[in-house]
C-alpha positions as CSV (number, residue, x, y, z in Angstrom):
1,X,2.6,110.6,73.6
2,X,6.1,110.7,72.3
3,X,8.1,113.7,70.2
4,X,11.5,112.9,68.9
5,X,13.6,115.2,67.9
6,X,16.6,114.4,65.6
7,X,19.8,116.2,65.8
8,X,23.1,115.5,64.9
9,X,24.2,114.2,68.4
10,X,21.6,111.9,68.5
11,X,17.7,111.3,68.9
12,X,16.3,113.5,72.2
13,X,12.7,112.2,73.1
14,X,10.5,114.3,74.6
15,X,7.5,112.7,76.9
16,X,4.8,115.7,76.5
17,X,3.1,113.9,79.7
18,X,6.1,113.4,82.3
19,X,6.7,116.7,84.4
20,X,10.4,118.4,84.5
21,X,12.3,117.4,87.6
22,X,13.9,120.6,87.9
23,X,11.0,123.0,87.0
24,X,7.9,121.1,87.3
25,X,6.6,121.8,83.4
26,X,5.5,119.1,81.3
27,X,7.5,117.6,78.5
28,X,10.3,116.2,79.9
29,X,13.2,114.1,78.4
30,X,14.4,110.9,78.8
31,X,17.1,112.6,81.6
32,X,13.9,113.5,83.5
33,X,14.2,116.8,82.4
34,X,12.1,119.4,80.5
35,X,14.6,120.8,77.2
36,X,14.6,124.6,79.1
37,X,16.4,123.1,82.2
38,X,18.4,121.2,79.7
39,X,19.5,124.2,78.7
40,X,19.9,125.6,81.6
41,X,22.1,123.3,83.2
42,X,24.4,123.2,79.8
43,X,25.2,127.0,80.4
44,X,26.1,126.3,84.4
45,X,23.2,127.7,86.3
46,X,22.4,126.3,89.0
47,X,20.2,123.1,89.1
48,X,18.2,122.3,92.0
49,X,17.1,118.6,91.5
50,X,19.6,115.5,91.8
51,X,18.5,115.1,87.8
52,X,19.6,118.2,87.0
53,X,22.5,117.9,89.1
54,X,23.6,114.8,87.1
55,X,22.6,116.2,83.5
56,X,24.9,119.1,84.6
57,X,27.7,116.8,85.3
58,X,27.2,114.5,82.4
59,X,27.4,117.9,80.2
60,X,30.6,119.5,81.8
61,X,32.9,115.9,81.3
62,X,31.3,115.7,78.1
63,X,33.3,119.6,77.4
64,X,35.8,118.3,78.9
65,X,36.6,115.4,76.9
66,X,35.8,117.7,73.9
67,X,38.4,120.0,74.8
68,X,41.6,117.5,75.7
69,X,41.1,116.1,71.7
């Protein structure tokens, strides 16, 4: 089973039976993490699996960019 949530950046969906990378919970995302971690790794704590390594990443050159325009 699949929830989407729409926001304004997009569609996140949310597979209630795939477990979080990062913390093990169910409901993770398509990034392979659950939306807490997403969270998480959006405020810079530190991420312990190579998904939420990556997420992290993808987030902080996303600010980046946002912040050179």
């Amino acid at each position: 089973m699949t929830v989407r949530l729409t926001e304004l950046a997009g569609i996140v969906r949310v597979d209630i039976l795939k477990c979080c990378a990062e913390c093990g919970s169910r409901g993770a995302a398509d990034n392979g993490i659950c939306l807490a971690c997403s969270t998480r790794a959006l405020k810079g704590k530190h991420m312990r699996s190579r998904e939420g390594q990556v997420v992290q990443k993808r987030f902080h050159d996303i600010m980046l960019r946002a912040r050179s325009t």
